[in-house]
DSSP file (Angstrom, degrees, kcal/mol; ACC not computed):
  #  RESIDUE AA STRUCTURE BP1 BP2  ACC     N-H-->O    O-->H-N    N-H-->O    O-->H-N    TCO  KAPPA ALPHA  PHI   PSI    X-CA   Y-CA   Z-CA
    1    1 A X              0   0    0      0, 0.0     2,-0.2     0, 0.0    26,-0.1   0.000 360.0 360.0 360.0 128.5  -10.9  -18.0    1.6
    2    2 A X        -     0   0    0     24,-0.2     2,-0.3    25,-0.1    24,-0.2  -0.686 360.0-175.2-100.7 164.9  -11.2  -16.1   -1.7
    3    3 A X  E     -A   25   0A   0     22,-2.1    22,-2.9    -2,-0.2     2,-0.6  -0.968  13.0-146.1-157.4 135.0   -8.4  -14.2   -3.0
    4    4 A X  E     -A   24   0A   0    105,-0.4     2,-0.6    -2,-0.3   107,-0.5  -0.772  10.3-170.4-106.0 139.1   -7.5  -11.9   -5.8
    5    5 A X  E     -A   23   0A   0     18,-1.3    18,-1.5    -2,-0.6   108,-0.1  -0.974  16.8-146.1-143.6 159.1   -4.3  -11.0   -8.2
    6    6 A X        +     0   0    0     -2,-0.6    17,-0.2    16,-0.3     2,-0.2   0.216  20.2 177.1 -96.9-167.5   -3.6   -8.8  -10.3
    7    7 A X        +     0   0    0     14,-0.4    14,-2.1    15,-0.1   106,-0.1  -0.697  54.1  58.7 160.9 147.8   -1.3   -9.9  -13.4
    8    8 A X        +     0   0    0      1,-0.3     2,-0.2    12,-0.2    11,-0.1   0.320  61.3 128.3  98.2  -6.8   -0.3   -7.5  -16.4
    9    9 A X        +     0   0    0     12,-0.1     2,-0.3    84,-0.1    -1,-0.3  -0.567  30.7 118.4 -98.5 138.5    1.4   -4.7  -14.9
   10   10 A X        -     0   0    0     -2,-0.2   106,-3.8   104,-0.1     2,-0.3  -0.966  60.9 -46.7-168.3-155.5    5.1   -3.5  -16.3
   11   11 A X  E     +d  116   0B   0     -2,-0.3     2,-0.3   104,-0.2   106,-0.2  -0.674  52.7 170.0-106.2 161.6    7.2   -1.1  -17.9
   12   12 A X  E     -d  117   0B   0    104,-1.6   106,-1.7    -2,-0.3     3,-0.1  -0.858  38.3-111.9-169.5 108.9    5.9    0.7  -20.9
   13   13 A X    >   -     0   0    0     -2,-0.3     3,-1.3   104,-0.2     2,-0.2   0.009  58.4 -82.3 -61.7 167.2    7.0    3.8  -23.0
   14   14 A X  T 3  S+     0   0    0    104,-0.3    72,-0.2     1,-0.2    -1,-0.1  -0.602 123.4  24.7 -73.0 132.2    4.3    7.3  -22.6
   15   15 A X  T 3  S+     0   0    0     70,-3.2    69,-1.2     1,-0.2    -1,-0.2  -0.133  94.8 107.2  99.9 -37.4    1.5    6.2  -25.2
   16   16 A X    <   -     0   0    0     -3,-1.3    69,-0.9    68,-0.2    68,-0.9   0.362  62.3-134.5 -54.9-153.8    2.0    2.5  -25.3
   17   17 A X        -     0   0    0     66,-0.2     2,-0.3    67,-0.2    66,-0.2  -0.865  13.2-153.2-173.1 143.3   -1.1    0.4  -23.4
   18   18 A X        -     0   0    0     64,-0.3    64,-1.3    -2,-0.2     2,-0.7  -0.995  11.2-138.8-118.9 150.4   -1.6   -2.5  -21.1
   19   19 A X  B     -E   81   0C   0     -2,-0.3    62,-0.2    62,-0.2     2,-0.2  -0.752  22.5-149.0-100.6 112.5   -3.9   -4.9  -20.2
   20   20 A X        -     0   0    0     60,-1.6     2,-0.2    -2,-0.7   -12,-0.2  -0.467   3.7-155.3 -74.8 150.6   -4.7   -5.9  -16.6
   21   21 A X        +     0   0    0    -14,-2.1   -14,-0.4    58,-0.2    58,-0.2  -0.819  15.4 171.1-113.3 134.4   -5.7   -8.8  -14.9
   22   22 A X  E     - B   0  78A   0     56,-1.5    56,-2.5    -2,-0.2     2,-0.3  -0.519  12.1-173.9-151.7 106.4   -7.5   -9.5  -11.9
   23   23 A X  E     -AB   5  77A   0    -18,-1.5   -18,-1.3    54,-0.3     2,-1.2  -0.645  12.7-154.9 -81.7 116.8   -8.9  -13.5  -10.7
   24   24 A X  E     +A    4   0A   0     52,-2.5   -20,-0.3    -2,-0.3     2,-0.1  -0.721  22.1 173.0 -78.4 116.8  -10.7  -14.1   -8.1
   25   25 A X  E     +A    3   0A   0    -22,-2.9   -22,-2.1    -2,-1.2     2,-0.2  -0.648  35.0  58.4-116.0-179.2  -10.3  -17.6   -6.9
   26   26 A X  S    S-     0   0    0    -24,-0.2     2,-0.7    -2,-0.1   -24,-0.2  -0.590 101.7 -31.5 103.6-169.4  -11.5  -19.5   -3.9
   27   27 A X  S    S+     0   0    0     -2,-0.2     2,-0.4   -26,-0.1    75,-0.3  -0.906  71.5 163.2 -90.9 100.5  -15.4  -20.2   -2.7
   28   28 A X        -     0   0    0     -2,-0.7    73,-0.2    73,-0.2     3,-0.1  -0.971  23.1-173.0-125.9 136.4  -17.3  -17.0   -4.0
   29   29 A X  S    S-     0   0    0     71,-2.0     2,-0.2    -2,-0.4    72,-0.2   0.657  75.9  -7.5 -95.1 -18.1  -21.3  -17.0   -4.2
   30   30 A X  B     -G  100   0D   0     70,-1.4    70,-1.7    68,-0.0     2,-0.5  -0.793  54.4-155.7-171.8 130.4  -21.5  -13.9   -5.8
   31   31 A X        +     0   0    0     -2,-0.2    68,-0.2    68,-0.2    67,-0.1  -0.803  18.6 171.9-142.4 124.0  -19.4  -11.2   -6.7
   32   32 A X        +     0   0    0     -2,-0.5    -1,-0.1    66,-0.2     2,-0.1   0.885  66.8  17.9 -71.4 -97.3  -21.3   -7.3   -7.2
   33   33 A X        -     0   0    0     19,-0.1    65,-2.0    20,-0.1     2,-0.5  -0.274  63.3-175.9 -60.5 121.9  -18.8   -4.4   -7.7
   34   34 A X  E     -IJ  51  97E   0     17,-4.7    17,-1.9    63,-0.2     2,-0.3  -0.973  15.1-173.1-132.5 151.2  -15.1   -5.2   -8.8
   35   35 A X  E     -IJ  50  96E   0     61,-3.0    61,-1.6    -2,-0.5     2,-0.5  -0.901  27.7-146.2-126.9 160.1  -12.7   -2.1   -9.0
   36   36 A X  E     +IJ  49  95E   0     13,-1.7    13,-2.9    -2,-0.3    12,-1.4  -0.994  25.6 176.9-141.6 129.0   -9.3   -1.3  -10.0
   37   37 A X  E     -IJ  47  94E   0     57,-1.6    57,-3.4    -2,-0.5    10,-0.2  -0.956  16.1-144.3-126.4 142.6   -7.6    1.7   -7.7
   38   38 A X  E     -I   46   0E   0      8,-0.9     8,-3.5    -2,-0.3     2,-0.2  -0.752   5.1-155.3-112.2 167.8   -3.8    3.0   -8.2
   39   39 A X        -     0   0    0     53,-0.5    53,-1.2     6,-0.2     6,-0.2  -0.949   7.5-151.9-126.0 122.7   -1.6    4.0   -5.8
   40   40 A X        -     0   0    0      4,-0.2     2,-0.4    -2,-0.2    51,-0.1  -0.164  32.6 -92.8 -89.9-165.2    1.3    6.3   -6.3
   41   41 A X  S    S-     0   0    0     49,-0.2     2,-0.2     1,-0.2     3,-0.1  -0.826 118.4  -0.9 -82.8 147.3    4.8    6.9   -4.7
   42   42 A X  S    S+     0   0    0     -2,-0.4    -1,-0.2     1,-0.2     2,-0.1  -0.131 120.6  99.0  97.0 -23.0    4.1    9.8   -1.8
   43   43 A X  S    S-     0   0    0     -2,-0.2     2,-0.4     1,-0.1    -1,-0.2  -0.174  77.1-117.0 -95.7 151.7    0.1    9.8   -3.0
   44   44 A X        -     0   0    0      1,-0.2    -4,-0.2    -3,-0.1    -6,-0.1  -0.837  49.1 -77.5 -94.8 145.3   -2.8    7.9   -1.2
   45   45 A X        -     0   0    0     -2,-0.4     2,-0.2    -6,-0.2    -6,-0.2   0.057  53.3-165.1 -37.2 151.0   -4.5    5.3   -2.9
   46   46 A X  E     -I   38   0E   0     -8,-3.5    -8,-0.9    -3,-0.1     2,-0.6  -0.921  19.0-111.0-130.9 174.6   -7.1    6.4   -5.7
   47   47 A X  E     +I   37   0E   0     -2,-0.2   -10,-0.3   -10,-0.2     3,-0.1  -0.887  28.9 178.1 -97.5 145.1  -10.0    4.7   -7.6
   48   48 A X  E     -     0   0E   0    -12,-1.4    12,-1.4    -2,-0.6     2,-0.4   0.812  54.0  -6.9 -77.0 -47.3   -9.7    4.2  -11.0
   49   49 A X  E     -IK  36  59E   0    -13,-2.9   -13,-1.7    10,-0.2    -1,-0.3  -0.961  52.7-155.0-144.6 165.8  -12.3    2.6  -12.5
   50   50 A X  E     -IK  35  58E   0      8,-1.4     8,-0.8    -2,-0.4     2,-0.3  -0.977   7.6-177.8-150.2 137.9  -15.7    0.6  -11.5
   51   51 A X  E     -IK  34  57E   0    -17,-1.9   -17,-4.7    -2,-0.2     6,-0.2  -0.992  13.8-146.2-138.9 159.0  -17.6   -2.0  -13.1
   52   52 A X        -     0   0    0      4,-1.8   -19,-0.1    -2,-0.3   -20,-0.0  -0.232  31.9-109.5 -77.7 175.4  -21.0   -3.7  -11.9
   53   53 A X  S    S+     0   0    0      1,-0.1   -22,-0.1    -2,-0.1   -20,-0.1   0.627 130.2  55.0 -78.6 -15.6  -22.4   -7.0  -12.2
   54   54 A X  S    S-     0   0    0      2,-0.1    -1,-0.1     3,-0.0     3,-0.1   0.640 117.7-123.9 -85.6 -44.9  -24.6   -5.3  -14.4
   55   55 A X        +     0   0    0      1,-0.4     2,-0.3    15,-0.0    -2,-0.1   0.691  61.6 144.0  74.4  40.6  -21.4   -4.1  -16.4
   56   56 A X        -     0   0    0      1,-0.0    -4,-1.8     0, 0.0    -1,-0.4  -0.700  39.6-155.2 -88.8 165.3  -22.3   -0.3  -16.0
   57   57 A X  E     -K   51   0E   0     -2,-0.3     2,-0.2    -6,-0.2    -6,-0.2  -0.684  20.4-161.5-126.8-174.9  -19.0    1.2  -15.5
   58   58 A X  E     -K   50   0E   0     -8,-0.8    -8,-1.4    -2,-0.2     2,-0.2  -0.814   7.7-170.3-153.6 167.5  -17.3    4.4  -13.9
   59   59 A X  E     -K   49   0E   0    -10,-0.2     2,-0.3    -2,-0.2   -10,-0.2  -0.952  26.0-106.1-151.3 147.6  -14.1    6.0  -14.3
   60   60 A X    >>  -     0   0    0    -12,-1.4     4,-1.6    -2,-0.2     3,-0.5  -0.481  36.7-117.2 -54.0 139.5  -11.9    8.9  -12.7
   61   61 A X  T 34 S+     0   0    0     -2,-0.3    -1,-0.1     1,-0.2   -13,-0.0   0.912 110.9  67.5 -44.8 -51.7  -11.8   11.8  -14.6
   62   62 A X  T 34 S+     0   0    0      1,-0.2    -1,-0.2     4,-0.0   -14,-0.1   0.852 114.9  29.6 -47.0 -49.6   -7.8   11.3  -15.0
   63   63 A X  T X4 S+     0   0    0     -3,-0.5     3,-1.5   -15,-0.1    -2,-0.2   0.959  81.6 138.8-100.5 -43.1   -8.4    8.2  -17.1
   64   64 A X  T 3< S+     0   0    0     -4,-1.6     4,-0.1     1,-0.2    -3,-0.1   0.655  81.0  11.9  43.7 112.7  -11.8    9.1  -18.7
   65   65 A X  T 3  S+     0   0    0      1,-0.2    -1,-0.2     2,-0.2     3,-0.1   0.626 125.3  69.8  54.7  -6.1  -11.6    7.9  -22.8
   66   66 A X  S <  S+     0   0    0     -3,-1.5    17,-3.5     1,-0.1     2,-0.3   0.669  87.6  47.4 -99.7 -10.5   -8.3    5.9  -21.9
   67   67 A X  E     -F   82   0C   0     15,-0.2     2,-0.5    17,-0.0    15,-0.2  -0.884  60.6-154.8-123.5 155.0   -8.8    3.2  -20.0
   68   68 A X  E     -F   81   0C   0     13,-2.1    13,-4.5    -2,-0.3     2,-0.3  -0.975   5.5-164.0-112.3 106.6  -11.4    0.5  -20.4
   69   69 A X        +     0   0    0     -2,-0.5     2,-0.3    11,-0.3    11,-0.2  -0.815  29.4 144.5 -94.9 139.8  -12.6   -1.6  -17.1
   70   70 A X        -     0   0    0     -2,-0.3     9,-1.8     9,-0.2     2,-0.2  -0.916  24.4-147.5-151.1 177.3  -14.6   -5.1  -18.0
   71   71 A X  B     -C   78   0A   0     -2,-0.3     2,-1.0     7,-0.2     7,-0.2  -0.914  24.1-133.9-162.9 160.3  -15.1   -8.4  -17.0
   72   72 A X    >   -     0   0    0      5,-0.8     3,-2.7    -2,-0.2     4,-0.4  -0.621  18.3-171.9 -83.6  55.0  -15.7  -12.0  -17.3
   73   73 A X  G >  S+     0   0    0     -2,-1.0     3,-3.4     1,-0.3     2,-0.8   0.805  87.5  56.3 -30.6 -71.2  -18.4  -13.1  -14.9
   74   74 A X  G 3  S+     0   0    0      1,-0.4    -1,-0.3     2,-0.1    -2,-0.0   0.371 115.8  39.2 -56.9  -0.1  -17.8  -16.8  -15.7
   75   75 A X  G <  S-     0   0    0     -3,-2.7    -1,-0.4    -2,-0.8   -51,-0.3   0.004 100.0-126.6-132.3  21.2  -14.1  -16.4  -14.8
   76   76 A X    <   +     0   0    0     -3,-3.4   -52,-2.5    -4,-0.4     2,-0.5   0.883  65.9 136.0  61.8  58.4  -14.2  -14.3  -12.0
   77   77 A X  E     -B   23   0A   0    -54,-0.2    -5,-0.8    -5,-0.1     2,-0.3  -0.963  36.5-168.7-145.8 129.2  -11.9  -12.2  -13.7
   78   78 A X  E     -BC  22  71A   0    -56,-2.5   -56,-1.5    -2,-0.5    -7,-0.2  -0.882  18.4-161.5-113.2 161.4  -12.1   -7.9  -14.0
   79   79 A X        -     0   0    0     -9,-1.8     2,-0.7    -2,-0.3    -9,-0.2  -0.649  25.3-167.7-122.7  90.0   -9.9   -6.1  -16.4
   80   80 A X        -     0   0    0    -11,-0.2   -60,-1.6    -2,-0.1     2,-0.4  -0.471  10.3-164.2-107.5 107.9   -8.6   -2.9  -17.0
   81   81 A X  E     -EF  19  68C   0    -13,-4.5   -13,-2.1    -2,-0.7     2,-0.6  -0.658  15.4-154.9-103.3 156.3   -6.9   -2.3  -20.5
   82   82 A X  E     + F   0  67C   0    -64,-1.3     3,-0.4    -2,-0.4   -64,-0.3  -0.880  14.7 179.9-106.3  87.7   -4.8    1.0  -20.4
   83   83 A X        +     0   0    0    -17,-3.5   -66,-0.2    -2,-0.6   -67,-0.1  -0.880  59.1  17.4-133.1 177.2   -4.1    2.8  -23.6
   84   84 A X  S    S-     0   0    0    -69,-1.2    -1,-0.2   -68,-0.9   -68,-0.2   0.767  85.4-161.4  -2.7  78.2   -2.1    6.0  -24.4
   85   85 A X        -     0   0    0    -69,-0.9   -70,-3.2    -3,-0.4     2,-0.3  -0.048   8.5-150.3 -51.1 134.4   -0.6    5.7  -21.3
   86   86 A X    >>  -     0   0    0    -72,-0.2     3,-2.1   -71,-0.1     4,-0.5  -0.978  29.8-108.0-128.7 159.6    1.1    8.6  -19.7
   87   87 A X  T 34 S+     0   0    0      1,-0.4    30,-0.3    -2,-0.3    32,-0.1   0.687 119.7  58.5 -56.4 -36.2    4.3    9.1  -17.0
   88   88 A X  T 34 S+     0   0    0      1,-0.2    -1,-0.4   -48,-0.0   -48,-0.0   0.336  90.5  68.7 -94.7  24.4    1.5   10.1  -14.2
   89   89 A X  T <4  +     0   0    0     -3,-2.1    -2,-0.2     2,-0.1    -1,-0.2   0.678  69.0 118.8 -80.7 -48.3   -0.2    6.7  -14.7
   90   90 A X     <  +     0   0    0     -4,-0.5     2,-0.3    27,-0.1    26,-0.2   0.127  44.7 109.0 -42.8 129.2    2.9    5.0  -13.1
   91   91 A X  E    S-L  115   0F   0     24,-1.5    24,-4.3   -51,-0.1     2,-0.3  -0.958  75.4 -73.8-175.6 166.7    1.5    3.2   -9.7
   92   92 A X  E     -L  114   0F   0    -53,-1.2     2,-0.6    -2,-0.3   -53,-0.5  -0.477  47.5-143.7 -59.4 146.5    0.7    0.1   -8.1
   93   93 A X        -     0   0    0     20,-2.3     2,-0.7    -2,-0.3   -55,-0.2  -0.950  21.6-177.2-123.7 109.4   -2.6   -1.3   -9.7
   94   94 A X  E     -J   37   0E   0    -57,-3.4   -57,-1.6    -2,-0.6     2,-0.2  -0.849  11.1-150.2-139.8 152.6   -4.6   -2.9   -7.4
   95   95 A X  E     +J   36   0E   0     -2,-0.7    15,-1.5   -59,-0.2     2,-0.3  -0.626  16.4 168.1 -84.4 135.7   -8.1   -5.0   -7.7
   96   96 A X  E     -J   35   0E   0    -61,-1.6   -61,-3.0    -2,-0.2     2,-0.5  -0.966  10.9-166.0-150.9-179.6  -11.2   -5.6   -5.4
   97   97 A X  E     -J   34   0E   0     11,-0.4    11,-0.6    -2,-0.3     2,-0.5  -0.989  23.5-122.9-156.0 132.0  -13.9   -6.7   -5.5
   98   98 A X  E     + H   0 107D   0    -65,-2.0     2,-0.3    -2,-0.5     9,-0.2  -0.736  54.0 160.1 -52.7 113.6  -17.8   -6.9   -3.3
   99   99 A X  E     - H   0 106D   0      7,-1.1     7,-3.0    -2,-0.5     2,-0.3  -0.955  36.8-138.9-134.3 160.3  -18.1  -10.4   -3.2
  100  100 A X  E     +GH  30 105D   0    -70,-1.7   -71,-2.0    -2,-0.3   -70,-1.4  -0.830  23.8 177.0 -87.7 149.7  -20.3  -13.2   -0.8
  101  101 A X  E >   - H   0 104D   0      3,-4.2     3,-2.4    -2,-0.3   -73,-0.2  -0.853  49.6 -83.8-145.3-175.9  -18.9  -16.0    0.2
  102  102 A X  T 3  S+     0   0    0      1,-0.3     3,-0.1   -75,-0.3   -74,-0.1   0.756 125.9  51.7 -70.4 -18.6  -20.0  -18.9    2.4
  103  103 A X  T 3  S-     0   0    0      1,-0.4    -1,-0.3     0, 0.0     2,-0.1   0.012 123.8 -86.9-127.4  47.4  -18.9  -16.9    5.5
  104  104 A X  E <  S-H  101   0D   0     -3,-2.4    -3,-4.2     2,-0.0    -1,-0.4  -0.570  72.9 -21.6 116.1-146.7  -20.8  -13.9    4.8
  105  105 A X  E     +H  100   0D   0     -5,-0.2    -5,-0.3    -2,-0.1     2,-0.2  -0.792  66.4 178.6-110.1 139.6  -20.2  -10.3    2.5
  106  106 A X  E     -H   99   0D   0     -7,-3.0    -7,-1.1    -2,-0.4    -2,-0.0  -0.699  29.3-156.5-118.5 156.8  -16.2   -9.7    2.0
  107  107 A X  E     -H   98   0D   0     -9,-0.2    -9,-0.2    -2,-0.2    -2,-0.0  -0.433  25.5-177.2-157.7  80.0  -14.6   -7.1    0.3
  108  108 A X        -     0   0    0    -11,-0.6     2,-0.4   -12,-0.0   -11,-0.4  -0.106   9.5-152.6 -60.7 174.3  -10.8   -8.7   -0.7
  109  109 A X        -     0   0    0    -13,-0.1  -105,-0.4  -105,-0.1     2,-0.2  -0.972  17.3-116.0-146.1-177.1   -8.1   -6.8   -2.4
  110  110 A X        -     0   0    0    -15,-1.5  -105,-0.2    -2,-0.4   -86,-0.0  -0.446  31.0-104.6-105.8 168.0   -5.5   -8.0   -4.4
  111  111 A X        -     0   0    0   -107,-0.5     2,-0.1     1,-0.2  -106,-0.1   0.534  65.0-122.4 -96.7 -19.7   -1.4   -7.8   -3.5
  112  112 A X        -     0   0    0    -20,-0.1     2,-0.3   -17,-0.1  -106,-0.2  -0.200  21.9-129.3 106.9 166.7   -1.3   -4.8   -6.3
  113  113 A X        -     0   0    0    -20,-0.2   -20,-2.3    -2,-0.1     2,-0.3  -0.846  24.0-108.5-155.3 166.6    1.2   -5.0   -9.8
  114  114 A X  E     -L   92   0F   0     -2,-0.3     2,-0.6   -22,-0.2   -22,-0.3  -0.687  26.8-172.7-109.2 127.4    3.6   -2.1  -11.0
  115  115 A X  E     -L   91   0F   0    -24,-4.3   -24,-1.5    -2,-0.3     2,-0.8  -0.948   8.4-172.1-124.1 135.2    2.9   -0.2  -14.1
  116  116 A X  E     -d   11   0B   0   -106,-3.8  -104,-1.6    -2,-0.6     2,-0.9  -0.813   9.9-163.0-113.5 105.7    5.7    2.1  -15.0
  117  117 A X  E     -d   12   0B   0     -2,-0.8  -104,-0.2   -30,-0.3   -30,-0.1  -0.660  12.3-165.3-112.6 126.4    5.2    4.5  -17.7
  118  118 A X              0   0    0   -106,-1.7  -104,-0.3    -2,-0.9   -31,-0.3  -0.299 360.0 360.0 -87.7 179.1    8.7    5.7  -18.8
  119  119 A X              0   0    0   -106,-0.1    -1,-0.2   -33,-0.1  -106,-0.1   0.507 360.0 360.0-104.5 360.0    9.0    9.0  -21.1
């Protein structure tokens, strides 16, 4: 069973920056697209960012020239670093990722971490 978590998420004054974590562990054969999507309080989930296997990226307009998505093929690992963070950032952060695995094509997500961006 593969599984992902997130890791990096707190509280953080308007401007500051974090960096996110997300590990895949488990039996994976391959893993294409991984993505980082927020959710807010009252709001439906959105995406944030997209990266390929390729490591073309995408971004939402909202974060556009603040956030950086990357990753570590050889750790299973996507990232999203956060900088000059603002008050409407604050969400759940959560990861997922396209992957195969020995019983077929999956698409896991991760249990989500808090980022709080205070004023």
């Amino acid at each position: 069973q593969v599984q992902l978590v997130e890791s990096g998420g707190g509280l953080v004054q308007a401007g500051g920056s974090l960096r996110l974590s997300c590990a895949a562990s488990g039996n994976t054969i391959c893993i294409s697209a991984m993505s980082w999507h927020r959710q807010a309080p009252g709001k439906e989930r959105e995406l944030v960012a997209t990266i390929t296997s390729g490591g073309s990226t995408n971004y939402a307009d909202s974060v556009k020239g603040r956030f950086t998505i990357s990753r570590d093929n050889a750790k299973n690992t996507v990232y999203l670093q956060m900088n000059s963070l603002k008050p409407e950032d604050t969400a759940v952060y959560y990861c997922n990722a396209d992957l195969m695995s020995p019983s077929g094509y999956v698409v896991p997500w991760g249990p989500g971490t808090q980022v709080t961006v205070s004023n």
